[in-house]
C-alpha positions in Angstrom: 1.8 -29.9 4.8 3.0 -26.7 5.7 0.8 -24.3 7.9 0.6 -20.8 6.3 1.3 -17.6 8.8 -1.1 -15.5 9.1 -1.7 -12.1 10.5 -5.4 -11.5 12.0 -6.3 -7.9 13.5 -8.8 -7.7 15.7 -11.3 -4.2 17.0 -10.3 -2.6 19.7 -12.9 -2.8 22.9 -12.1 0.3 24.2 -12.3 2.2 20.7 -15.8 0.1 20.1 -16.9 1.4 23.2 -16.1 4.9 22.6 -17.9 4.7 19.2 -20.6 2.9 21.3 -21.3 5.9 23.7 -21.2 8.1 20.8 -24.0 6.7 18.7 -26.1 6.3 21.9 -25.9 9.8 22.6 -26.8 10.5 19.0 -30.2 8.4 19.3 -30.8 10.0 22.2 -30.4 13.2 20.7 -32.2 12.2 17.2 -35.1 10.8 20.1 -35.2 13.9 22.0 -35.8 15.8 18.3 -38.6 13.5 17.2 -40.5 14.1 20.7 -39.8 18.1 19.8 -40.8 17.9 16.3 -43.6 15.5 16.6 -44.9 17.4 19.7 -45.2 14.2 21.9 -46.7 14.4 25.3 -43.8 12.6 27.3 -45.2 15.4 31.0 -42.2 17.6 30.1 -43.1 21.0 28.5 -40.7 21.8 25.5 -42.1 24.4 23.5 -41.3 25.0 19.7 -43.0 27.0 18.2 -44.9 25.4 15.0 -44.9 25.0 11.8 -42.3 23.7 9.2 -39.5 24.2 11.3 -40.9 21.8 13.6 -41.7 19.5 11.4 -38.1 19.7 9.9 -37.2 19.1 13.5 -38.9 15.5 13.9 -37.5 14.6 10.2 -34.3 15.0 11.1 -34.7 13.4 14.8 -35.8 10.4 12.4 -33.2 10.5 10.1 -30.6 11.4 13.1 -32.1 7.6 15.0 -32.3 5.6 11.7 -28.5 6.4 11.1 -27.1 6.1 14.3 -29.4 3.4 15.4 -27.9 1.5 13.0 -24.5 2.4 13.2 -25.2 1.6 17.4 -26.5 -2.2 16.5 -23.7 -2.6 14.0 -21.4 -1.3 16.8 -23.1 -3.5 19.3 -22.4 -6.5 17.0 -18.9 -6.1 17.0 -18.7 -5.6 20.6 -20.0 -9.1 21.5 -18.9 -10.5 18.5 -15.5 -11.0 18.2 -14.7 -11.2 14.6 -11.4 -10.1 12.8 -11.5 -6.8 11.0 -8.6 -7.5 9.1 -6.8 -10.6 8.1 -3.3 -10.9 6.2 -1.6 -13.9 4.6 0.2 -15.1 2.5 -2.9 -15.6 -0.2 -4.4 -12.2 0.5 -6.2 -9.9 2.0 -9.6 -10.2 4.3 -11.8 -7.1 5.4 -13.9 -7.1 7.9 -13.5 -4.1 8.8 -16.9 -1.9 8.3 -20.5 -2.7 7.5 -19.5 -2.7 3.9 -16.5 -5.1 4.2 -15.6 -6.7 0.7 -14.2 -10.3 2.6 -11.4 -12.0 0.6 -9.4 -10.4 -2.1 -5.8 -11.8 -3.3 -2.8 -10.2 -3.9 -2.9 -10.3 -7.3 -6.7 -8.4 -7.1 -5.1 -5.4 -5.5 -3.7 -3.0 -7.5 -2.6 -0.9 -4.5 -3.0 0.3 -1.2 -1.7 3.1 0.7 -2.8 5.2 4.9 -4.4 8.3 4.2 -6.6 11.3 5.7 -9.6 12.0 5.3 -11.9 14.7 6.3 -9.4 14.2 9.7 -9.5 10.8 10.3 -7.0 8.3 9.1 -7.6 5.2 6.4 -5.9 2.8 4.8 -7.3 2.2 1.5 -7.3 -0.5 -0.8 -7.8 -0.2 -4.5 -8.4 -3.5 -6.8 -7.4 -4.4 -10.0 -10.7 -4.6 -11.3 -13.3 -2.5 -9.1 -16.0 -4.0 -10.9 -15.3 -7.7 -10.5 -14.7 -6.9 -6.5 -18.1 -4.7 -6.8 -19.8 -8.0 -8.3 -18.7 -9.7 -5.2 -20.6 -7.9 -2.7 -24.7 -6.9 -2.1 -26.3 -4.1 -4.4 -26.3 -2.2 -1.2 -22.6 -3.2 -0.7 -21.8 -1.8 -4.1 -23.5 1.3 -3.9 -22.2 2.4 -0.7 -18.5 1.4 -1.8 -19.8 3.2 -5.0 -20.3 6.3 -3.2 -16.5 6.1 -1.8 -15.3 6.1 -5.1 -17.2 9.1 -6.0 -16.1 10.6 -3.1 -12.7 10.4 -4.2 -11.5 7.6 -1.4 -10.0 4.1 -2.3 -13.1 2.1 -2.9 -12.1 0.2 -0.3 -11.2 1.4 3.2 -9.6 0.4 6.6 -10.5 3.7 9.4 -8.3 3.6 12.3 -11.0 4.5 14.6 -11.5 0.9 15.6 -8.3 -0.8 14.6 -6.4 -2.1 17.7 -2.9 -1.3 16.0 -2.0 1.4 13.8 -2.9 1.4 9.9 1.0 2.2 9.3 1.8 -1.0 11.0 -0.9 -3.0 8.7 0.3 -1.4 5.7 3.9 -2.6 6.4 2.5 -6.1 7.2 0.7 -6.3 3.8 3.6 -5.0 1.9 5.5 -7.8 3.8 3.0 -10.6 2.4 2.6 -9.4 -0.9 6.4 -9.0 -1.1 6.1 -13.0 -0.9 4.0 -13.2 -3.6 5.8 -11.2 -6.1 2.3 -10.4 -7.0 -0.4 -7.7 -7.1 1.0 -4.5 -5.6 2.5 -1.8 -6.8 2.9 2.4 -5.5 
């Protein structure tokens, strides 16, 4: 029986840790507004005057922590557990790449896939044959998140560079590679 090569892409630490720091900093930031907006005795004077605009600043420290606290245990996750964000073979395709990964799709489910900027950062992103059969394959709050990159314009599926350990060119090229084996599933 033969083996089948794969190709399995893994985070990179030191980009985890940079996105890490970041959403610390922005729940400390998001804390520091709720003690503001909330007017919590923590000994330290910080005087806003209030009113709405107060208020409006404790909302968003709550929404500001409930985002990035999130996206820091997600982060956190992936720092101490090392899981593949992408895998490529010979079958398909595996994302792991986000909190709204799709998993397993096979060549012949992707209709294409192409690296691309957006909003300055770099994707590669993956579009399938049927959206709505890959849609059914995922959580409700899967599909409307990937939902809302589709209405956004993306691929519906989507690879960022900021925590990929080699470059999305260099992916790309490796899944044209497999899919070239397979006759099947991609075209430009």
């Amino acid at each position: 029986m033969e083996l089948k090569k794969e190709i399995i892409i893994y985070p990179s630490i030191l980009k985890l840790l940079g996105l890490f720091i970041g959403a610390s900093i922005f729940v400390l930031m998001g804390t520091f507004l709720i003690i503001a907006g909330f007017n919590i005795d923590i000994g330290i004077d910080i005087s806003i005057e209030e009113g709405y605009s107060q208020l409006l600043i404790g909302i968003i420290g709550v929404i500001c922590n409930s985002f990035f606290g999130l996206c820091w245990i997600y982060i956190a996750i992936r720092l101490f557990v090392r899981k593949p964000l992408v895998i490529i073979s010979e079958d398909g395709f595996t994302d792991n790449a986000s909190a709204i990964s799709v998993g397993f799709l096979k060549w012949s489910e992707i209709k294409s896939f192409k690296v691309y900027n957006y909003m300055g950062q770099k994707f590669l992103g993956i579009e399938p044959v049927d959206v709505e059969a890959t849609l059914q394959k995922v959580s409700k709050l899967k599909r409307t998140l990937l939902n809302a990159n589709k209405s956004l314009g993306t691929a519906i599926i989507n690879i960022p560079q900021n925590a990929c350990s080699m470059p999305l060119e260099k992916i790309h090229d490796k899944m044209v590679e497999f899919n070239n084996k397979t006759n099947k599933g991609y075209c430009l």
